[in-house]
Phi, psi and omega in degrees: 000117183287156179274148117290150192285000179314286192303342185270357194239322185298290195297318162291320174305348225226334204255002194054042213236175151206137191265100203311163178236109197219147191253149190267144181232331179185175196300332143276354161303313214268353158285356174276305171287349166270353191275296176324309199294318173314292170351293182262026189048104193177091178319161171189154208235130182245124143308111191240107178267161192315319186303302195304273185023286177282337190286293173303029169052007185142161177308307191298296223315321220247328148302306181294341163275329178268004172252350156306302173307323191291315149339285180289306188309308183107002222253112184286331209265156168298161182228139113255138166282124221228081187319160170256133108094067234237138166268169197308304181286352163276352183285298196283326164322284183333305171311256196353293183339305179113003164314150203241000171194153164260135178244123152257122156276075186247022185290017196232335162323120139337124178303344178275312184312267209327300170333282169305338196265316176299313180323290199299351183297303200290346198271333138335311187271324169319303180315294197251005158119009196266114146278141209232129193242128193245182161215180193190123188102141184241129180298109129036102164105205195230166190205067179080018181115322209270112161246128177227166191279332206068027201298172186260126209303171140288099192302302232263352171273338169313309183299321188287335180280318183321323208282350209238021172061029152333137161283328168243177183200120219250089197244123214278113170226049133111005167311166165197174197282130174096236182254113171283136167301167166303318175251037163281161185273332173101209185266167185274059187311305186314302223285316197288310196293331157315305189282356174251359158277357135305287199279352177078245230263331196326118168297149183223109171331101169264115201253160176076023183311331180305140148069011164284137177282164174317315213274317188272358202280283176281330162309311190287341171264347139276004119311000169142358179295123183201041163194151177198135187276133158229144183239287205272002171290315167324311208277341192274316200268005155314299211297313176321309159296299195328312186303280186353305219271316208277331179284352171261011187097356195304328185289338148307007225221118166054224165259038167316343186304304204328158168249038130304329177269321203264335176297320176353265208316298171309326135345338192251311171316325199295271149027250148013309211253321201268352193285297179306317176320307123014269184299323137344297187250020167089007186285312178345140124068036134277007154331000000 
């Protein structure tokens, strides 16, 4: 049964932990991430973004599959299902849908619209038990077509969304989206030690998880951090085993063809990455 991600997120702000969030594309990434996340006991948040979404032919289409698994797998650890980086009307989609948390990405908005949109989100989400992640600062890199700069939250627009009772909260501290280039500066801890002096107890979001070294990783979840998203790292070491399997000939091997046999490495890669992830942020056998 999927959760909101509220209690799972409270308990890592509190436990000094963070619960990874990895996104989904189709029935193998989220079987790769529910067999891990079991493994290690280890809550975990499946991500969706609008494209994956569309991809995955719809919202229902991607609830009736992962609550089918959860199901079948046998699977004990929270779950949540989580739009990613969400316009106002994918928000709401979602909410129908039967998703148990939600992201309105209203961060490219004049901060009073990000209010009002994120507001009428929360009020919503009260009712039936959803949680919700707003952001502030625009993240880094592209994101389903969404180019952002990476500029740096405003603690005090930060505080005006929190007050309006989000459960997370995503504050732009110079992350970005994708590969980090060679001469990024890396984050911005003064902008996160302002911004959690603000919002206090509010758990706070890392969005852009690929490629943060371990040490700024871990700094950043004892300041407050206590989710942190990863995608294209997933997305590198797919392409990688995959590429791998076929230059080396394997789909030619028998019924190497099947594509049970030829997604099989990435799959295992997936594994392999979220298995490390996990273990990073301290999450193991906090189920």
């Amino acid at each position: 049964m999927l959760v909101s991600a509220k209690e799972m997120l409270n308990k890592a702000r509190d436990g000094k932990y963070a619960v990874g969030q990895f996104n989904i594309n189709n029935l193998e990434w989220t079987k790769s991430i529910l067999t891990v996340a079991e493994e290690l006991k280890s809550p975990v948040i499946l991500g969706v973004s609008e494209g994956a979404g569309k991809y995955m032919t719809g919202f229902k289409t991607i609830v009736g599959m992962v609550n089918g698994m959860l199901e079948e797998m046998k699977i004990t650890v929270p779950v949540a299902l989580h739009l990613d980086h969400g316009t106002f009307e994918g928000a709401q989609k979602c909410i129908r849908a039967g998703f148990s948390s939600i992201m309105f990405d209203g961060s490219h908005y004049p901060i009073d619209e990000n209010i009002e949109k994120t507001k009428i989100l929360v009020d919503a989400c009260n009712v039936l038990g959803v949680s919700i992640e707003a952001e502030v600062g625009s993240i880094g890199g592209e994101e389903d077509g969404v180019v952002g700069l990476g500029e740096c939250a405003d603690p005090k627009e930060c505080k005006a969304i929190a007050d309006l009772g989000v459960t997370m909260l995503a504050a732009g501290i110079g992350n970005i989206h994708g590969k980090y280039p060679a001469n990024w500066p890396g984050l911005s801890f003064e902008t996160l030690e302002a911004v959690k002096k603000e919002v206090g107890d509010m758990p706070l979001v890392l969005h852009g998880g690929t490629g943060i070294p371990a040490d700024m990783i871990k700094k950043a979840i004892s300041l407050g951090v206590a989710k942190i998203n990863v995608n294209t790292e997933c997305q590198l070491s797919f392409a990688e085993a995959t590429r791998k399997y076929i230059e080396e000939g394997k789909d030619q091997q028998g019924k190497g063809f099947d594509p049970r046999k030829l997604l099989a490495p990435g799959a295992e890669a997936i594994k392999a990455t979220v298995r490390e992830k996990m273990e990073l942020f301290g999450s193991v056998g906090k189920a």
